[in-house]
C-alpha positions in Angstrom: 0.0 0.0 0.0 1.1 3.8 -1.2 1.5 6.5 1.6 0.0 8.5 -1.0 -0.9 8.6 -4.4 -0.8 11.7 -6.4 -3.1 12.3 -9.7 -1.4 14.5 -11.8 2.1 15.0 -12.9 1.8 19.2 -13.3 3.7 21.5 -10.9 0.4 20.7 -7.9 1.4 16.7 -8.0 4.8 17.1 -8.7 5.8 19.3 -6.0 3.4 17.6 -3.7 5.5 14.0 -4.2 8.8 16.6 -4.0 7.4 17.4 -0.6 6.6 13.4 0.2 10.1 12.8 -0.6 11.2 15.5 1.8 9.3 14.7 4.8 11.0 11.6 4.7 8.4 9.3 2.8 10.5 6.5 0.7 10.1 6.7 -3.5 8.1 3.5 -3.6 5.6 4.4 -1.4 4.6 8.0 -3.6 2.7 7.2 -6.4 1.9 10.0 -9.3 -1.1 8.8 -12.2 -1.1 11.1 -15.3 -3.8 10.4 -18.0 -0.9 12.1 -20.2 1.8 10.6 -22.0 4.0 13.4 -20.5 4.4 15.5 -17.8 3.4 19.3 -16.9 1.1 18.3 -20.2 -0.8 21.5 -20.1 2.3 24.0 -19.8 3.5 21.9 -22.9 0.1 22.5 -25.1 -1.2 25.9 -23.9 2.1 27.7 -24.0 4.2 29.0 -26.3 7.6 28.2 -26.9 8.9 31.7 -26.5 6.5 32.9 -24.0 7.1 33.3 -20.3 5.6 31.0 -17.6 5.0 33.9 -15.0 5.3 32.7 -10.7 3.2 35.9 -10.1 -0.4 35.0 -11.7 -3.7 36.6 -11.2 -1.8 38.6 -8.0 -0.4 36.0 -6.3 3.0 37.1 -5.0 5.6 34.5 -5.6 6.7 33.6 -2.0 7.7 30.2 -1.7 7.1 28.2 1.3 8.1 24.7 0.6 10.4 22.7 -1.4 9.8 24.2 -4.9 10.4 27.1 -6.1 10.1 29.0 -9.6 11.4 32.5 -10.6 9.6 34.0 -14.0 11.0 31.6 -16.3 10.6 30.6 -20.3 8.7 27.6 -21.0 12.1 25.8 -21.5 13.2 26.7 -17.9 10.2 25.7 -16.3 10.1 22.1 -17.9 13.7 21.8 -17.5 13.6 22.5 -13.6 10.6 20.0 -13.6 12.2 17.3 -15.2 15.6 18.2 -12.3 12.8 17.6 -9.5 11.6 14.6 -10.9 15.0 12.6 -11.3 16.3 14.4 -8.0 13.6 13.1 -5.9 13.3 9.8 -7.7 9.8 10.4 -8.3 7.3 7.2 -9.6 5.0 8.7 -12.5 2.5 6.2 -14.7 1.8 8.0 -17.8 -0.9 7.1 -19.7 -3.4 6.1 -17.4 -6.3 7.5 -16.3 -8.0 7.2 -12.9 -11.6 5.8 -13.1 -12.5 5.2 -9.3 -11.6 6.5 -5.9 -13.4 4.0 -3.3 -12.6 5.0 0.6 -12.6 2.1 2.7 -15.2 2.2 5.6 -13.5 0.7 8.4 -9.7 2.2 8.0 -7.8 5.1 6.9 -7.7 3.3 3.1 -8.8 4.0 -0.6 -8.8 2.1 -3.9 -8.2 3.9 -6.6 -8.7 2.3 -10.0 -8.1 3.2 -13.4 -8.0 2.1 -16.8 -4.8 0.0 -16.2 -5.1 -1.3 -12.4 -5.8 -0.7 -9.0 -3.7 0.7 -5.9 -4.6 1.3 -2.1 -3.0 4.4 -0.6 -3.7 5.9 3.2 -4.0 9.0 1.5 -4.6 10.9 -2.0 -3.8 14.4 -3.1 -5.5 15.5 -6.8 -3.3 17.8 -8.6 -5.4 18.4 -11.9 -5.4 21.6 -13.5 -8.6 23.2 -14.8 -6.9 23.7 -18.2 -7.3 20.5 -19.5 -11.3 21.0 -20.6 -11.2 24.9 -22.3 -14.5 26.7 -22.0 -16.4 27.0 -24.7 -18.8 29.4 -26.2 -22.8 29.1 -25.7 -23.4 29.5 -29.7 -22.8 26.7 -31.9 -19.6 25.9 -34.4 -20.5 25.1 -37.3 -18.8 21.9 -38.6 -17.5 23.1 -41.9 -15.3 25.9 -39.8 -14.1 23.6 -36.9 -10.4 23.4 -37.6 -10.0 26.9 -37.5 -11.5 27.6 -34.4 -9.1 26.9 -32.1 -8.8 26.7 -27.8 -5.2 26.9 -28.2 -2.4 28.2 -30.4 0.3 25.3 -30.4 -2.3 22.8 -32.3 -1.4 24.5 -35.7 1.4 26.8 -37.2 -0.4 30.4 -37.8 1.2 33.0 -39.8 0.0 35.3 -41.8 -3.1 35.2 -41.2 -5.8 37.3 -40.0 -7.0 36.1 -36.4 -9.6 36.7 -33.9 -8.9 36.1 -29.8 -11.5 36.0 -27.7 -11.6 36.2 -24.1 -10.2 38.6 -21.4 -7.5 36.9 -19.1 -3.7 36.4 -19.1 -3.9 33.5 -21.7 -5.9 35.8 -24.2 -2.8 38.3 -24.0 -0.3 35.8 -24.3 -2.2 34.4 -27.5 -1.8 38.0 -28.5 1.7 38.6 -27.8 2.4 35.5 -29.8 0.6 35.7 -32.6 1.8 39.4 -33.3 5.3 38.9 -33.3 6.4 40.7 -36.6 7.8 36.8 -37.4 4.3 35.7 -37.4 3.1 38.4 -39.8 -0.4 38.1 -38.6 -3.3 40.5 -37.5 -4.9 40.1 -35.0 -8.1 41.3 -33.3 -8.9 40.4 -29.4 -12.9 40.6 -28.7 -13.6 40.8 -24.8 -16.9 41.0 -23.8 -16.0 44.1 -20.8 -15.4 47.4 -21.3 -11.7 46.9 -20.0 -9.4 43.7 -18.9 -9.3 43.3 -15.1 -8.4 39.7 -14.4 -4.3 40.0 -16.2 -1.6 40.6 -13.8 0.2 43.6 -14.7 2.6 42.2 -17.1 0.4 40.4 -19.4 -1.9 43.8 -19.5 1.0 46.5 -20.2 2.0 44.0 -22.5 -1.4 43.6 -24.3 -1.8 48.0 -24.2 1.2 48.3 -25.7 0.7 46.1 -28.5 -2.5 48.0 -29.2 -0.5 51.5 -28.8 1.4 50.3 -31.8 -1.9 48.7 -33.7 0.0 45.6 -33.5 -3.2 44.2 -32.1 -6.9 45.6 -32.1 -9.1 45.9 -29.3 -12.6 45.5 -28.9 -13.7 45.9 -25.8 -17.7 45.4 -25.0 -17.8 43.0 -27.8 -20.4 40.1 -27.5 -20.2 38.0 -30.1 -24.2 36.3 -30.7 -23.0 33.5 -33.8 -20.4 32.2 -36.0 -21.4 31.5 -39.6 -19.1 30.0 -42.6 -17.5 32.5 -45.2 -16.7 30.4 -48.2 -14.5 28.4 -45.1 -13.4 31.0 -43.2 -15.2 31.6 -39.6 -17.7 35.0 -39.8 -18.2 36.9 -36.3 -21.4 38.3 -36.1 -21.0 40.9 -32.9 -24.3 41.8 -30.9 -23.2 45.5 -30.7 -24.3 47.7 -34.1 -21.1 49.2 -33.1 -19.0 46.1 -34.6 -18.8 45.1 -38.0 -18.8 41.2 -38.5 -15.6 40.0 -38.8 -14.0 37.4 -41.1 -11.1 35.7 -40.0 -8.9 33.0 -40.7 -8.9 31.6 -37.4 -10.7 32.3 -34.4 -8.8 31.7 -31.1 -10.8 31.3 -27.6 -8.8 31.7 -24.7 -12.0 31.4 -22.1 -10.1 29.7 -19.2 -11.1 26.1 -18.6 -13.3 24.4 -16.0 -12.5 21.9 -12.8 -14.1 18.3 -13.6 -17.1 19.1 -11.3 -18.9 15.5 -12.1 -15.6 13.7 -11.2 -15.1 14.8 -7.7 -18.6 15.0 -6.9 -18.7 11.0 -7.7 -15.8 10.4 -5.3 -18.7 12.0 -2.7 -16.6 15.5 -2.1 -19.0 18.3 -1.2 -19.4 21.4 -2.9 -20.8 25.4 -1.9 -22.0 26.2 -5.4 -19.2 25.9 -7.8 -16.6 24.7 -5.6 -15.2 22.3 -3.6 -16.0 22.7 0.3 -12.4 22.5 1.7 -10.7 22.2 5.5 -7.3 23.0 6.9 -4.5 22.0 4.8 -7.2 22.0 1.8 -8.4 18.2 2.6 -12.1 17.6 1.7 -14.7 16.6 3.8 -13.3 12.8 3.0 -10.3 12.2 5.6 -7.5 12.1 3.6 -8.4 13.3 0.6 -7.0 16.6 -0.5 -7.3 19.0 -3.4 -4.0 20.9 -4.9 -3.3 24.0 -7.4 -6.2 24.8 -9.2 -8.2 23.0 -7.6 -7.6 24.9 -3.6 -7.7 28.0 -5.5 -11.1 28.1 -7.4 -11.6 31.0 -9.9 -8.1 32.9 -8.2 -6.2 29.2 -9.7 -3.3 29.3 -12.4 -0.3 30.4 -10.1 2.7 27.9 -10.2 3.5 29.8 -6.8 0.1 28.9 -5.6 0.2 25.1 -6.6 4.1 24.3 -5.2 2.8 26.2 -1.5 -0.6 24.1 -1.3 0.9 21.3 -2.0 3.6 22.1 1.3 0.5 22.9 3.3 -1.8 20.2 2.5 1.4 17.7 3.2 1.9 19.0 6.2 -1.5 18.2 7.5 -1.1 14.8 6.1 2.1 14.1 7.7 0.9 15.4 11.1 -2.4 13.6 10.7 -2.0 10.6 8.9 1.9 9.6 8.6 2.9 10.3 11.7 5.4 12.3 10.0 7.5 15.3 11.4 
């Protein structure tokens, strides 16, 4: 039996085996499951290669408390220093398989967790999974004949000189922006956000985003609603609820809404929610003993800070060394 198994292998489960490790539980007794073939899978897809992976998001301040550490850092950095933890600490990871059950045993501090490829017992389980991994999407329908170029990311395809549409109002939607307006790229681009100004970027991502319009690298349209796509002889055609907007015909359209935790899956493990999230305790353990929610997932709507993942994952092992590993 695990002292603890992790699901997923991005910064929340990595650093939360790192901190395992380093309160003294041995490597074969920390167990990570990714569905993935790789890890940190959503830092791979979502960001671009040149872009930086920022350890102060949505105003988090990056103070470290535990083990792990990050400094802003390029993609490249931040993968590197992952892949350092990983082989420093010895850490166990099954790629590729995807957890299907979580059973808590009735009369002992015990689950069963079974996926698509076995079954383990641990005393204790921390879930790491980012909210990345299923994108929002929009309320109107997509018409099939336009679907590959609508897009939830920008590393799917190669765009360049083309004429693009980003919608959405948070730091990805800049970072889309910054990317595709590189003068390498040779593209224009348009960013539709349904508020009259951006309020949820950290300050980087929006000087960065009002400089590119200062320069009409990138156009701004701010109180835009967008009420239907339509097909343009196969291009995607914005129709914009304002009289205000002109619809717009693009080669691709771009949504950078944010992405949404796997509500159904946690509820069916029997964790409680308030509304839209997770009803959490001390250490951010759930009302099942021993069960505790990482990253994203402790931080609701204010998620998406590597900072914020690496320190929940110190606090919630903490509590589970104190409580349940007799640990100091």
């Amino acid at each position: 039996m695990y002292e603890i198994i992790i699901i997923g292998a991005g910064p929340g489960g990595l650093s939360m085996a790192v901190e395992a490790r380093t309160f003294g539980v041995p490597a074969d007794k920390v167990l990570i499951l990714e569905r993935a073939s790789e890890h940190s899978y959503t830092i791979k897809k979502y960001y671009p290669d040149n872009k930086l992976v920022t350890a102060n998001f949505k105003g988090f301040t990056p103070v470290c408390t535990g083990v792990m550490c990050l400094v802003d850092s390029s993609k490249h950095e931040t993968i590197s220093y992952l892949d350092k933890m990983i082989n420093n600490y010895n850490l166990n990871v099954n790629y590729d398989e995807s957890v299907g059950k979580i059973i808590k045993a009735e009369t002992e501090q015990k689950f069963t967790i079974v996926t698509d490829k076995g079954e383990y017992t641990s005393k204790t389980i921390a879930i790491a999974v980012g909210i990345l991994g299923k994108p929002n999407k929009p309320s109107y329908k997509i018409p099939a004949s336009i679907k590959k170029r609508i897009l939830f990311d920008i590393t799917t395809i190669e765009i360049k000189n083309s004429k693009v549409l980003v919608v959405g109002g948070g730091d990805s939607a800049s970072e889309y922006c910054q990317f595709l307006s590189e003068d390498s790229e040779n593209n224009e681009v348009i960013l539709s956000y349904r508020r009259k100004t951006v309020s949820r970027m950290n300050d980087i991502n929006k000087d960065s985003l009002l400089s590119l319009a200062g320069t009409q690298k990138v156009r701004l349209q701010f109180a835009s609603n967008i009420e239907k796509l339509s097909d343009e002889k196969g291009r995607p055609k914005v129709h914009f609820e304002e009289d205000n907007y002109e619809d717009e015909v693009s080669d691709y359209v771009v949504y950078a809404l944010g992405g949404t935790t796997p509500e159904n899956f946690l509820k069916t493990i029997g964790i409680e929610f308030n509304g839209p999230d997770p009803v959490l305790k001390e250490g951010y353990e759930t009302n099942i003993p021993g069960l505790f929610l990482l990253g994203d997932l402790s931080a609701g709507k204010k998620g998406g800070s590597i900072i914020w993942a690496f320190n929940s994952a110190n606090t919630a092992m903490r509590k589970i060394c104190a409580e349940y590993l007799q640990k100091q």
